[in-house]
C-alpha positions in Angstrom: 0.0 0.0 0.0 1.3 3.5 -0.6 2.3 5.6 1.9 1.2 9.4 2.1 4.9 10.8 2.2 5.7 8.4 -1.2 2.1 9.4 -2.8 2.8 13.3 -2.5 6.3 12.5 -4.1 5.0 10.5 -6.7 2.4 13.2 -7.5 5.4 16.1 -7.5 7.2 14.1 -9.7 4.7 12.6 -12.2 4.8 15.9 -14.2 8.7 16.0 -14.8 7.9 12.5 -16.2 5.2 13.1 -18.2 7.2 16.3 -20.0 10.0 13.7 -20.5 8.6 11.0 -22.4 6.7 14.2 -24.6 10.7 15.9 -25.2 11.4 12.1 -26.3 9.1 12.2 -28.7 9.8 15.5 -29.7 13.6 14.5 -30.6 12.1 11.0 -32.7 10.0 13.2 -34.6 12.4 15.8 -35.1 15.1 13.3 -36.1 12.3 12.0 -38.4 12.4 15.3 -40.0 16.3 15.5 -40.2 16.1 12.1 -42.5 13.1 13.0 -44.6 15.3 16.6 -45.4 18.1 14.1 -46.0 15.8 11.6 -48.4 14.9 14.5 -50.3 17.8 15.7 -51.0 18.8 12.5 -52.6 15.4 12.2 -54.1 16.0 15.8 -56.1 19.2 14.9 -57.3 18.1 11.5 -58.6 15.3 13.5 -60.6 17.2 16.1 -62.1 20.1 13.6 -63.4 17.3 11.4 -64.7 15.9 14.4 -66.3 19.1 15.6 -67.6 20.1 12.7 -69.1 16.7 12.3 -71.2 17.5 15.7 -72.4 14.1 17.3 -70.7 16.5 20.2 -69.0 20.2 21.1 -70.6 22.3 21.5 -67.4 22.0 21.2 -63.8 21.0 24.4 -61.3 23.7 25.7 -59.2 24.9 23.7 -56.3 24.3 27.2 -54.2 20.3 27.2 -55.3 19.5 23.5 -55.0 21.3 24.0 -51.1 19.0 27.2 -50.7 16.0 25.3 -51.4 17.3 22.4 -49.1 17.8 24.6 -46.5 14.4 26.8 -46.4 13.2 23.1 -46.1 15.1 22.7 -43.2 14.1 25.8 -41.3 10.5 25.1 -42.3 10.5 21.9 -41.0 11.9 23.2 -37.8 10.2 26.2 -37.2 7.0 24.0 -37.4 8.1 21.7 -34.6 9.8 25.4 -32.8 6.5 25.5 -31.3 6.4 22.0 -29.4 9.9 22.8 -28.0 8.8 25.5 -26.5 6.5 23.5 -24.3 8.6 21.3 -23.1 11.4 24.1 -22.2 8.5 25.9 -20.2 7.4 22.9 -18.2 3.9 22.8 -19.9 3.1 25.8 -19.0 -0.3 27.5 -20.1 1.7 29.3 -22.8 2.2 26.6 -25.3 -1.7 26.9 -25.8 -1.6 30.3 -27.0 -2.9 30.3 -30.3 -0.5 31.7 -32.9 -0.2 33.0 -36.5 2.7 32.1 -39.1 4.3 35.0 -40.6 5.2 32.3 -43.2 8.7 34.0 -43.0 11.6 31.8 -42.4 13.3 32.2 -39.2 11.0 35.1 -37.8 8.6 32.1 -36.8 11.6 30.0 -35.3 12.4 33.2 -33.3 8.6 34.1 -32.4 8.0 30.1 -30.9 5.7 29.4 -34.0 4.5 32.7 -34.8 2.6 35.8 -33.6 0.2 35.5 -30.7 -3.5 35.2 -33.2 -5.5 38.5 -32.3 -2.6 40.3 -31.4 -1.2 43.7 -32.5 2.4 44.0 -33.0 4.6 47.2 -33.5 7.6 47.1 -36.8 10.3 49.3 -35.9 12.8 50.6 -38.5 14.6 53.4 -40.2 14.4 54.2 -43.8 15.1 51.0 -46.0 14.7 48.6 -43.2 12.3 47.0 -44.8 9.4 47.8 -42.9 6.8 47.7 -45.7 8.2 44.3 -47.4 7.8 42.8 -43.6 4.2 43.4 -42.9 3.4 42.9 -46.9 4.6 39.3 -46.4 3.5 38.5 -43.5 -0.1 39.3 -45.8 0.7 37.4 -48.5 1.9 34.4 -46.7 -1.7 34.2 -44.7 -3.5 34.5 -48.1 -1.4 32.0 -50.0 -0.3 29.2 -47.2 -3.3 30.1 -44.8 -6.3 30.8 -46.4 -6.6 34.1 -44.7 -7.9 37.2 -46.5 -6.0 40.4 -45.8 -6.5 44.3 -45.5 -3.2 46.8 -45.9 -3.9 50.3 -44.9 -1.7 53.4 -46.5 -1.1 56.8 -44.9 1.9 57.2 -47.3 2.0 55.4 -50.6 -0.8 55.2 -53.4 -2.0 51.8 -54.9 -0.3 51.7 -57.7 3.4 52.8 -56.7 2.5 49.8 -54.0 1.5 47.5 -55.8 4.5 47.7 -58.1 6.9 47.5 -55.7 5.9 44.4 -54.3 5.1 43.0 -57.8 9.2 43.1 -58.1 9.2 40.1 -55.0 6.6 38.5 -56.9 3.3 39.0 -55.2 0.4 40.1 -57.3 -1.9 42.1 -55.1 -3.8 43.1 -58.0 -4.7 39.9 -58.6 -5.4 38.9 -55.0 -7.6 42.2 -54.4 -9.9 40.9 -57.2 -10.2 37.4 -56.0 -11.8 39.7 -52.9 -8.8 38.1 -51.2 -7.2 41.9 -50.2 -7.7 44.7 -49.4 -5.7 48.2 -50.4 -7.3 51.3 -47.8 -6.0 54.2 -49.1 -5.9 56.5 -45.9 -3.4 59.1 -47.0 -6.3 61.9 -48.0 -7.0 61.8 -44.2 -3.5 63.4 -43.5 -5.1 66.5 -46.1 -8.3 66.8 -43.7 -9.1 70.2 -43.0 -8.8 71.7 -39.3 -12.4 71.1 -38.6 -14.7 69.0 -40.1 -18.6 69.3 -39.5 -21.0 66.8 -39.1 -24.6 68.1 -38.8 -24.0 70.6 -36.1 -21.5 69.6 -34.4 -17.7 70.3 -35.4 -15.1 67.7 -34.7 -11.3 69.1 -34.8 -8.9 67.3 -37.9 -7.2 64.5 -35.4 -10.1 62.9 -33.9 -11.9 63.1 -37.2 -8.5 61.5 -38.7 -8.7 58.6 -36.2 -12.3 58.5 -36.7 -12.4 57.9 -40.5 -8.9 55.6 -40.2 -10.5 52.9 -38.0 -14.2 53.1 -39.2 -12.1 52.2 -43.0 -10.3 49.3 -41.7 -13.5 48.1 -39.2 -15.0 48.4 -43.3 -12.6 46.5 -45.4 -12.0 43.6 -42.6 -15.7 43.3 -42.6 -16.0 42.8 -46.4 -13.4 40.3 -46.7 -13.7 38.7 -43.3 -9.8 39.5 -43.0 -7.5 37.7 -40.5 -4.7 39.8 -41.0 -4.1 44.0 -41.0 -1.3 45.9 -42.1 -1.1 49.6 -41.5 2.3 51.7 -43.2 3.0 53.7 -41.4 1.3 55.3 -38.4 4.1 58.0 -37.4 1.9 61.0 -40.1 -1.4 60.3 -38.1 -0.1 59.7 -34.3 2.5 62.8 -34.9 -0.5 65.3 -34.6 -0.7 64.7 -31.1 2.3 66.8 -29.8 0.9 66.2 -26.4 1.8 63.1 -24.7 -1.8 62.3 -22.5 -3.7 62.8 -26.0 -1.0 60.8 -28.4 -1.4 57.5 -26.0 -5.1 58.1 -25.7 -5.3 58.0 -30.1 -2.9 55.2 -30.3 -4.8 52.7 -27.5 -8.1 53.8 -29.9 -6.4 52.7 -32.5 -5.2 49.5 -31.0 -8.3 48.7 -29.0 -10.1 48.8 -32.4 -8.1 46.8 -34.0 -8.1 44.2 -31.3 -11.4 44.5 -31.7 -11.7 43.2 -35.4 -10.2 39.7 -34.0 -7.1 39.9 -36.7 -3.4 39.7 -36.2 -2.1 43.2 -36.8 1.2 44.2 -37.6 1.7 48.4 -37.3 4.9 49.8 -38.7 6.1 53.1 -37.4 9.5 55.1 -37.4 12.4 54.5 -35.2 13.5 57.7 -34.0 17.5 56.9 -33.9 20.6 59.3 -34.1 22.7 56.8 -36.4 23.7 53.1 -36.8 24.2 51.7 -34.0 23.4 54.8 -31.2 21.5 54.9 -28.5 17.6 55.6 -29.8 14.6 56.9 -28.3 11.8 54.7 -26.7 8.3 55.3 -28.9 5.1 55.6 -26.6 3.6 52.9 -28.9 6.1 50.3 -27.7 4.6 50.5 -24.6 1.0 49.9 -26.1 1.6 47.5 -28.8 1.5 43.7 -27.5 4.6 43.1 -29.5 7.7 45.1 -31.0 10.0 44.3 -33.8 13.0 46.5 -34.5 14.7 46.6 -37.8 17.9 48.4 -37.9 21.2 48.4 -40.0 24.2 48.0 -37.3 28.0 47.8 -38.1 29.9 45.2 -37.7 33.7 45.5 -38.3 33.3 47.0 -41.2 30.4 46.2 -42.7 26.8 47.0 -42.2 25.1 44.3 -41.7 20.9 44.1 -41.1 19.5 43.0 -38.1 16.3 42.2 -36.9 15.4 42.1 -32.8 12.5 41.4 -30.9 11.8 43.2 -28.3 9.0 42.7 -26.7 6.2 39.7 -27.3 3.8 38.6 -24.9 2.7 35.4 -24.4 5.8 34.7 -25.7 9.3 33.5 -24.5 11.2 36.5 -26.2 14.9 35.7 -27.9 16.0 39.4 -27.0 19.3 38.4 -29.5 19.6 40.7 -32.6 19.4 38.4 -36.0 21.0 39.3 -39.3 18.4 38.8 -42.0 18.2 40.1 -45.4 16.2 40.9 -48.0 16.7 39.4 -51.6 14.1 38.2 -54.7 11.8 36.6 -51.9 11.2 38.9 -49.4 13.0 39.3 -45.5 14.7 35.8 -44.5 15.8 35.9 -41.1 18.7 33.6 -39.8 17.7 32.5 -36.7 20.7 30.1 -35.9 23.0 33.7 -36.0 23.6 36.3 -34.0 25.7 39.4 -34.7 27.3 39.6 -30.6 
């Protein structure tokens, strides 16, 4: 018969042992993965010698792109199971069960546990040519293509068309997308050009509120008509700037925020860093405060070079890897490598 003093030992330790037969199975199935990378690998090369050799394609691809392709196969595979290890390195903890949202964007997922906390709004950080707008555009057309989820992008800056081309160049056809009533482009730079007081009926509403007004009543709009899962807005520093005072500015942007919790998407807002060079000391942004999440995108140097890094600072629900990761943009999009640090 069990004692009392071996039951409560049993019962402190049955836990530990239930978390270690789950981080065994999580090494079988991620060595499971490691061999089926490995088969396929083998299985390619088979094909395209076999293909070669009936004449079907006149030379074999470059070692360097066949290894790419191996090796976003790799991270894939990984960042999937990213998720499960974080469970085990918790304990079990309550936080595994947070429901999350892919970016689709190799090594940002690996670095986020899986992806961003689903519902969430999440702050992009970055200077000029960081690529802000390439991030959050992606993380859109990944949920449309690999997800099934529809998508708004709101615009305080650029029109449709200069938007739309520049994101053609990575090979995403918004145009295309917006008339399978899959996106969504809201145009919301004429509310930067808003008179200093509107009326409506009798009663006069000063430019900002009226700005904030009209932004969020668009986007509550366009989420509606698509029944989007995922919001962009680029950028917010024109509309949150027009509140030099500091009580009213965090009053707009928790509006802001609060609405777009509200809609039930995942959000990512991209905003300005205000910096005084590479690598200096910056200044912290009220909205990193109020945003659930922040992602900073910066160019540091390194030796000699300039290399891009992306850091996240701040996720909750989230265990955060504070390290700063290069990544870099190329044909694709934004590829983060998630196994490098630049300290």
């Amino acid at each position: 018969m069990t004692s009392r003093k071996q039951w409560l030992k049993m019962s402190e330790i049955a836990p530990h042992l239930e978390i270690t037969k789950n981080r065994q199975r999580y090494r079988e199935t991620q060595k499971t993965v490691d061999v089926s990378i490995s088969w396929l690998r083998s299985f390619l090369g088979e094909a395209l010698l076999v293909r070669q050799r009936q004449g079907q394609i006149q030379r074999l691809p470059p070692m360097e792109h066949f290894d790419s392709l191996i090796a976003d196969a790799q991270r894939y595979a990984k960042a999937i199971f990213h998720g499960h290890r974080t469970f085990y390195r918790t304990g079990g903890k309550l936080l595994s069960k947070t429901p999350r949202t892919s970016t689709g964007i190799f090594g940002l997922d690996e670095i986020l546990a899986g992806g961003i906390p689903s519902g969430r709004v999440v702050l992009v950080l970055g200077g000029p040519g960081t690529g802000k707008t390439i991030l959050s555009t992606q993380f859109l057309v990944n949920g449309i293509r690999s997800y099934d989820e529809n998508a708004v992008f709101v615009s305080l800056d650029e029109s449709r068309q200069h938007y739309y081309a520049e994101m053609e160049k990575f090979g995403w056809d918004l145009a295309q997308s917006e008339k399978e009533n899959r996106f969504v482009f809201v145009d919301a730079s004429p509310i930067r050009n808003i008179p200093g007081e509107v009326k409506i009926g009798k009663t006069t509403i000063g430019k900002r509120d009226f700005s904030m007004l009209s932004l969020i009543e668009s986007i509550r709009s366009a989420v509606k008509g698509i029944d989007a899962r995922r919001i962009a807005i680029d950028p917010i520093a024109s509309l949150v700037f027009q509140y030099p005072d500091v009580v009213e500015r965090r009053n707009a942007v928790l509006d802001l925020m609060e609405a777009l919790v509200g809609t039930g998407a995942t959000c990512m807002v991209n905003s300005e860093s205000l910096t005084g060079g590479v690598g200096r000391e910056r200044e912290v942004q009220l909205e990193e405060y109020l945003a659930h999440g922040v992602i900073m995108l910066q160019t540091l140097q390194v030796g000699r070079a300039l290399v891009r890094v992306l850091q996240v600072e701040k996720m909750r629900e989230t265990p955060v890897d504070m390290q700063p990761h290069p990544y870099k943009i190329s044909g694709m999009g934004i590829e983060v490598f998630a196994k490098e640090s630049v300290f």
